[in-house]
NULO-657147 format. One record per residue (C-alpha): residue in one letter; z, x, y. Coordinates in steps of 0.5 Angstrom, whole numbers, plus 2048, in hexadecimal, padded with zeros to 3 digits. Each point is the difference from the previous one (the first is absolute). Layout:
! NULO-657147
AZXY
...
//
This chain:
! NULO-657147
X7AC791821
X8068017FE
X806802805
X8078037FD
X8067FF804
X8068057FF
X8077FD803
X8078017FE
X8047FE807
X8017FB805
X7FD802806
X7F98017FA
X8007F97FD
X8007FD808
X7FB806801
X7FB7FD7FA
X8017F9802
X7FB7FF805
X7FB8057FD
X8007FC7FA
X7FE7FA803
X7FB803803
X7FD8037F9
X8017F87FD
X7FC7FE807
X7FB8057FD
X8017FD7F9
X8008087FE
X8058017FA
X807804801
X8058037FB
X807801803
X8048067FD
X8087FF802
X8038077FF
X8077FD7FE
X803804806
X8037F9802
X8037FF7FA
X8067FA803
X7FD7F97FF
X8017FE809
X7FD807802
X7FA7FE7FB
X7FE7FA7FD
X8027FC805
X7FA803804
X7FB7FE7FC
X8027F87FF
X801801809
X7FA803801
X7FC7FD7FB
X7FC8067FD
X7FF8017F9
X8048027FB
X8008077FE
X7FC8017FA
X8048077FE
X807801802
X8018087FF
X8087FF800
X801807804
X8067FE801
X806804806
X8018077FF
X7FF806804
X7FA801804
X7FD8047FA
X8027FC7FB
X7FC7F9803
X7FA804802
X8008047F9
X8017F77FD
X7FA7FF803
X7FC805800
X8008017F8
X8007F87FF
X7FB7FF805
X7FA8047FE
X7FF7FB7FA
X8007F9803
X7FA803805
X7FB8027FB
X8017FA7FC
X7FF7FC806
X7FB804803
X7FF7FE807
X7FB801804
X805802806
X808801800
X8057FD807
X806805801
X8057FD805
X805803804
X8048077FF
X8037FF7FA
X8028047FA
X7FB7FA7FD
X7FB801805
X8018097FE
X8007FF7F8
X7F97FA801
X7FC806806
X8018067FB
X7FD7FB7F9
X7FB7FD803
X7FD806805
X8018047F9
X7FB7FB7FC
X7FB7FF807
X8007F9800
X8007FF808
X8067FF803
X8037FC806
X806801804
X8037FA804
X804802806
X7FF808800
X801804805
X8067FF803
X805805800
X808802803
X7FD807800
X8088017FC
X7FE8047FA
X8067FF7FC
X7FE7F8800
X7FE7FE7F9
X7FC7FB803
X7FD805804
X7FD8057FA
X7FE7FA7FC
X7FB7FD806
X7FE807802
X7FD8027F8
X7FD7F9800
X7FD800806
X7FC8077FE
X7FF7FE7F9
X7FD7F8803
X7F97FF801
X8007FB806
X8067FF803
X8027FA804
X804801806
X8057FB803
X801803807
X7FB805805
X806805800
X7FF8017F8
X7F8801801
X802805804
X8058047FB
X7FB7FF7FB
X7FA803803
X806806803
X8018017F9
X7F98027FF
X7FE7F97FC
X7F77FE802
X8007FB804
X7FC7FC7FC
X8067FF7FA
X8047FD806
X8007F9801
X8047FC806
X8017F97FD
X8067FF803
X8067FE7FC
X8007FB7FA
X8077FF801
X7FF7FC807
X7FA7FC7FD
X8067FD7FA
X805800805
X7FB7FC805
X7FE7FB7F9
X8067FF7FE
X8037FE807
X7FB7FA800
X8007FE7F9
X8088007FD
X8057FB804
X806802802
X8048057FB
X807802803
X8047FE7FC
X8067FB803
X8068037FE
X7FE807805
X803800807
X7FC7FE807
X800807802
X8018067FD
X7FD8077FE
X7FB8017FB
X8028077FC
X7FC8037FA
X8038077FD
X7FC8037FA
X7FD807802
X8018067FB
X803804807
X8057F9801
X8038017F9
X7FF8077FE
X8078017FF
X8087FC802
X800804806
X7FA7FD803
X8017F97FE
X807800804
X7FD803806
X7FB7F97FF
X8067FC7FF
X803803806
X7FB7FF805
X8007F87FD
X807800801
X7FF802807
X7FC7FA801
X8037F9803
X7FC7FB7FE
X7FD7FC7F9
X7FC8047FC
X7FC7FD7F9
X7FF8057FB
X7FB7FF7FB
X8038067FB
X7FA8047FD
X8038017F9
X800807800
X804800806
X8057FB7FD
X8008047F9
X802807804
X8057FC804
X8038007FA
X8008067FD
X802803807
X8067FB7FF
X7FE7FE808
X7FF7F87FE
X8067FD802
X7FF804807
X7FA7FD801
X8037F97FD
X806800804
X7FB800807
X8017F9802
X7FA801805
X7FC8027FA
X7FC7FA7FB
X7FE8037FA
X7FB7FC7FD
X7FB8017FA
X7F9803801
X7FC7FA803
X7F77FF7FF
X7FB801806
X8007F9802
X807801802
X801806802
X7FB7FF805
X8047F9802
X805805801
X7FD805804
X7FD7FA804
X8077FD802
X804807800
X802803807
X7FE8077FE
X8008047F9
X8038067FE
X7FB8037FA
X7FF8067FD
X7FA7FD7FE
X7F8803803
X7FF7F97FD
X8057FC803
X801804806
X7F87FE802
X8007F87FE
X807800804
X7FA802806
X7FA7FA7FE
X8057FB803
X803805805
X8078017FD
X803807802
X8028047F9
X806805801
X7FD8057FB
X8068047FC
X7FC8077FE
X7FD806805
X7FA7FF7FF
X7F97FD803
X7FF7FA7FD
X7FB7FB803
X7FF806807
X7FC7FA804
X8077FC7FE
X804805803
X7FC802806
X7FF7F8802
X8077FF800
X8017FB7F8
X8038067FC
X806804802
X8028067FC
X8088007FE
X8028087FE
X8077FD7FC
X802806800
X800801806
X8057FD805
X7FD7FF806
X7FB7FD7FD
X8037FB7FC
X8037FE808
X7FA800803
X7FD7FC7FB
X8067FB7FF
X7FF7FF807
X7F97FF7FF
X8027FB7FC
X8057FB804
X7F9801806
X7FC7FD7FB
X8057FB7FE
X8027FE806
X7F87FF802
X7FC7FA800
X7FA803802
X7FA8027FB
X7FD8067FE
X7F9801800
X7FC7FF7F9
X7FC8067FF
X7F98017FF
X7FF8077FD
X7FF7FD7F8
X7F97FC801
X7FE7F8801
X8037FE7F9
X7FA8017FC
X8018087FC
X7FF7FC7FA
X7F97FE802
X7FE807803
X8038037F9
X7FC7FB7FB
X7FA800804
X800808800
X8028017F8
X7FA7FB7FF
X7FC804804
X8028077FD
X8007FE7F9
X7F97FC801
X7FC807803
//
């Protein structure tokens, strides 16, 4: 049995990682396909050394671009390497264009194919993310679910029963891993206290005025925040000639991107995280740190109900007011939230392998 995984971003090579061990456990044979969609060497290659998975065996350099232009790379590169390879099944992952180009080329050859984190939906149609996960869903012979709400989407949106699969999420399985086996990663020359932030999404970033409505509302802020800057940020800071602002910020610590180990070092000593990542945003909740998330939409719905993510609209005053003072609550609190329940028991890598075994073996 031979087993394909298709990657191109951060949160997709921790989501492979505890599957991959379990296929090891299994001694079943894998091959991982790297987009190229994260081309910079800390938002890659790090991953893969932190993590220990294997090296991809291709890397199709897809590259940056527009939306069509990456999934156009992909798809034409992809078609290819999958039949020289010939798995027996295919893994996607996600929502990304990655994920996009790889369900429409493998559903295209009738190879089975299987979506790690399907179903949850921001029920925003202009998110790109959205139509990327939407299409794979549907073209995905077994989806594999992180959260009861997502079953219900999928079944809402008319898919069988018997292609969905509650694993949980293979995020809080490598979350849960790696805090018992890596040491302690926060580096030494970080605050005591102090505000985790990542900023990347196309709708933070689509234009100057968008990003300086961001800076506006970090400016807003009183209190230290560490900033590992994704590269696309940094670059459009740039060209929007916004990065001296956001380096005059003297409460704001532009860092170089950082790897999982530390990124969850951070996570774990921060107060509280402001994200626009649906990655991010939901490992903040695995140890109860409360995400401030900067973008109308419905990120992790369990998360907001219980209270871990609060939505900040920043073109909107009143609610950069109401946030901010969200904000000094939390800070000025020693109390813990709860850590949520609704991503399963940390074994969705067993449930997903155990699955793929079964339905490939039939």
């Amino acid at each position: 049995m031979k087993i394909m995984h298709i990657v191109g971003n951060r949160p997709q090579f921790i989501k492979l990682a505890p599957i991959s061990r379990k296929l090891k456990s299994y001694q079943i044979e894998e091959v991982i396909i790297h987009t190229g969609q994260h081309y910079d060497e800390n938002m890659s290659t790090i991953f893969f050394e932190e993590l220990d998975i294997p090296l991809p065996k291709v890397n199709l350099n897809a590259g940056s671009g527009t939306h069509a232009q990456v999934t156009a790379n992909v798809i034409s590169r992809l078609e290819e390497v999958i039949m020289n390879e010939r798995p027996d099944g295919v893994l996607i992952y996600g929502d990304t264009n990655s994920t996009l180009a790889a369900a429409i080329v493998v559903s295209k050859l009738n190879i089975p194919l299987f979506h790690i984190e399907a179903g949850p939906r921001t029920h925003d149609k202009f998110n790109p993310e959205e139509k990327n996960r939407i299409v794979a869903d549907h073209l995905s012979n077994y989806l594999f679910v992180p959260d009861k709400i997502s079953v219900n989407n999928l079944e809402n949106e008319g898919i069988s029963p018997e292609r969905i699969v509650f694993s949980g999420d293979v995020m809080y399985d490598q979350f849960l891993y790696t805090a018992a086996q890596s040491k302690d990663n926060f580096p030494e020359n970080y605050p005591d206290n102090f505000i985790l932030m990542t900023w990347h999404r196309q709708e933070n970033t689509c234009s100057r005025e968008r990003m300086k409505q961001m800076l506006s509302f970090i400016e807003q802020i009183n209190y230290k925040i560490v900033f590992p800057i994704h590269p696309r940020t940094r670059k459009l800071l740039v060209e929007y000639h916004l990065w001296q602002r956001a380096m005059d910020n003297t409460k704001l610590m532009i860092t170089a991107p950082v790897g999982y180990k530390e990124m969850t070092s951070l996570l774990s000593r921060c107060k509280m995280l402001i994200s626009d990542s649906g990655g991010a945003s939901k490992e903040a909740s695995f140890v109860g740190k409360k995400c401030f998330f900067p973008l109308k939409l419905d990120v992790w719905p369990e998360l907001i109900e219980a209270g871990l993510i609060n939505i900040v609209d920043i073109e909107d005053a009143g609610s950069v007011q109401y946030n901010i003072e969200a904000m000094r609550e939390v800070l000025n609190s020693d109390q813990e939230l709860p850590k949520p329940d609704f991503f399963g028991n940390g074994n969705a890598a067993e449930i997903i392998v155990n699955t793929i075994k079964k339905v490939l073996s039939a």
